[in-house]
TILUM-283581 format. One line per field, with one value per residue (C-alpha): residue in three letters; x, y, z. Coordinates in steps of 0.2 Angstrom, whole numbers, plus 5000, padded with zeros to 4 digits. Layout:
% TILUM-283581
residu	ALA | ...
east	X | ...
north	Y | ...
up	Z | ...
% end
This chain:
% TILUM-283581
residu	UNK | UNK | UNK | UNK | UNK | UNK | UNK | UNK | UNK | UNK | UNK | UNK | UNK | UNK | UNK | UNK | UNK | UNK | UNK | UNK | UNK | UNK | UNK | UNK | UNK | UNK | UNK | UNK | UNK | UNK | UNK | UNK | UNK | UNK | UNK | UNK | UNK | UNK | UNK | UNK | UNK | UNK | UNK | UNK | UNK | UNK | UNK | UNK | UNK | UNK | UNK | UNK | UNK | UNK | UNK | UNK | UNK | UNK | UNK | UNK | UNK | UNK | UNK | UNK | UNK | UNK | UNK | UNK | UNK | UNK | UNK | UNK | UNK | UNK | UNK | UNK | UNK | UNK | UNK | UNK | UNK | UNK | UNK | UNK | UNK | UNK | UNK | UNK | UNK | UNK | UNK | UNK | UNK | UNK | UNK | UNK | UNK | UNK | UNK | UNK | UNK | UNK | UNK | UNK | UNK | UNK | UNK | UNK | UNK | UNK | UNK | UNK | UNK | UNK | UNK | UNK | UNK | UNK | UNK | UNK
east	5379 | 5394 | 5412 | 5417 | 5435 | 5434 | 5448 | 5450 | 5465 | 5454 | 5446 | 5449 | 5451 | 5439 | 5438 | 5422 | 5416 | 5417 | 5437 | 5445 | 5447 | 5437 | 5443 | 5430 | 5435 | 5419 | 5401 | 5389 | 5373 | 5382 | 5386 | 5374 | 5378 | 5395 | 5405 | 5423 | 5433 | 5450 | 5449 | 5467 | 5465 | 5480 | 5490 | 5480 | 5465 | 5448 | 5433 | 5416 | 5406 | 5392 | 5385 | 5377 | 5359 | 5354 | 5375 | 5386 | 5405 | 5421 | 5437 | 5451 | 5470 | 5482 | 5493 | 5496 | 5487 | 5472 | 5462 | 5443 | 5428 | 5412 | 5397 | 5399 | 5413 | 5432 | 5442 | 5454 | 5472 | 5471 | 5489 | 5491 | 5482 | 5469 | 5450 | 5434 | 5417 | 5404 | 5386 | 5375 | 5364 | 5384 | 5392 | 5410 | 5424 | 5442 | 5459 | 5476 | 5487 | 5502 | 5514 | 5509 | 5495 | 5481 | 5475 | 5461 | 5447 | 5430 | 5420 | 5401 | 5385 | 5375 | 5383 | 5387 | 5374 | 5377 | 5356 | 5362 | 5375 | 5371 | 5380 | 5378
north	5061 | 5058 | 5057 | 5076 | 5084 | 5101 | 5113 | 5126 | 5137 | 5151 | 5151 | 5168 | 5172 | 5186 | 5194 | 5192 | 5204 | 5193 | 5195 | 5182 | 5177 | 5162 | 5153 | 5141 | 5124 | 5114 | 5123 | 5117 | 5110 | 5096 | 5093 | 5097 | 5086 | 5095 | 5111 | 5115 | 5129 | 5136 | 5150 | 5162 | 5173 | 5186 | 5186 | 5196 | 5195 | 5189 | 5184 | 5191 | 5178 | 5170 | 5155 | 5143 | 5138 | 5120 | 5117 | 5109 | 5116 | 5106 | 5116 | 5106 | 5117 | 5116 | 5130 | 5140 | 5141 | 5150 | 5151 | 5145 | 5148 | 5137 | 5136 | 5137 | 5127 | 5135 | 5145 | 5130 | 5134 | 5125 | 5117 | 5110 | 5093 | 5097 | 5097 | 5107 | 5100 | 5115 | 5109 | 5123 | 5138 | 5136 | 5152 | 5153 | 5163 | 5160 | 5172 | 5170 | 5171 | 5164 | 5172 | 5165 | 5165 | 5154 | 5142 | 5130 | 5120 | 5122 | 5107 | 5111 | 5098 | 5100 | 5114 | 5131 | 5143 | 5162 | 5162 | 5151 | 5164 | 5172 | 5186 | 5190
up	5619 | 5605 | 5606 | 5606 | 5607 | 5612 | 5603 | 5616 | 5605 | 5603 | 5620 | 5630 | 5648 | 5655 | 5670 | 5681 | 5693 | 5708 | 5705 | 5695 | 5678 | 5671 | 5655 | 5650 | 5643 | 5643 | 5644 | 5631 | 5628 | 5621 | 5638 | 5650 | 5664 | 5669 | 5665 | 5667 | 5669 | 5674 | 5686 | 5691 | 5705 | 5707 | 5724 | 5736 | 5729 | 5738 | 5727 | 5733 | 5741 | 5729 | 5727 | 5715 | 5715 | 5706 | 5704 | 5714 | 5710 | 5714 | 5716 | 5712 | 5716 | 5702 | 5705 | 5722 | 5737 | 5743 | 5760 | 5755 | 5764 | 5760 | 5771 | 5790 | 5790 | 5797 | 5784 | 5775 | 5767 | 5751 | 5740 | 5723 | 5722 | 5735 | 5730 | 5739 | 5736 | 5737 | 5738 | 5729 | 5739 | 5748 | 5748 | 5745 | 5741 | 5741 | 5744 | 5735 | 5751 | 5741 | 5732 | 5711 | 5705 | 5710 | 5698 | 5700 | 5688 | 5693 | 5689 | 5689 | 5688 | 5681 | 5670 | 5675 | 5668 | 5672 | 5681 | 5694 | 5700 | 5714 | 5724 | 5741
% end
């Protein structure tokens, strides 16, 4: 691996059909250890469950709050500074139950690649 800076200016947001949008900041075989990307769910909105094979995905709450469901375990409000560890084959989805935007970066290790998506 080098030293890299990634210039994100021209990076766009796009929508996903599990219901949020994704802008991308880091995903790159120059990088294949980890990706990172900002996800914004509107108020209201639930994603569809899914989950990741071979990737574990941390959730870490920048901006709103949002009800997260992972695994078995009980549903979890989440707030600004709060971070969800979701070990992959875990499904998942969160709900923006607040009142702005939610905003969270979705750290992935190894990288995120789109085959290890899975809905359910």
């Amino acid at each position: 691996m080098k030293p890299t800076i990634i210039d994100n200016q021209q990076v766009k947001e796009f929508f996903t059909a599990e219901g949020c949008f994704i802008t991308e900041l880091s995903n790159s075989d120059a990088d294949p250890e980890c990706s990172i990307a900002q996800a914004r769910v509107e108020p209201g909105v639930t994603t569809s469950w899914h989950r990741l094979k071979e990737t574990v995905e941390r959730y870490c709450i920048i901006q709103g709050e949002g009800l997260l469901e992972i695994g078995d375990l009980p549903a979890r409000q989440l707030t600004v500074g709060d971070t969800a560890i979701i070990p992959a084959m875990c499904r998942q989805r969160i709900t923006n139950n607040g009142q702005q935007p939610l905003i969270f970066q979705a750290i992935c290790t190894p990288r995120f690649l789109p085959s290890n998506y899975q809905a359910l």
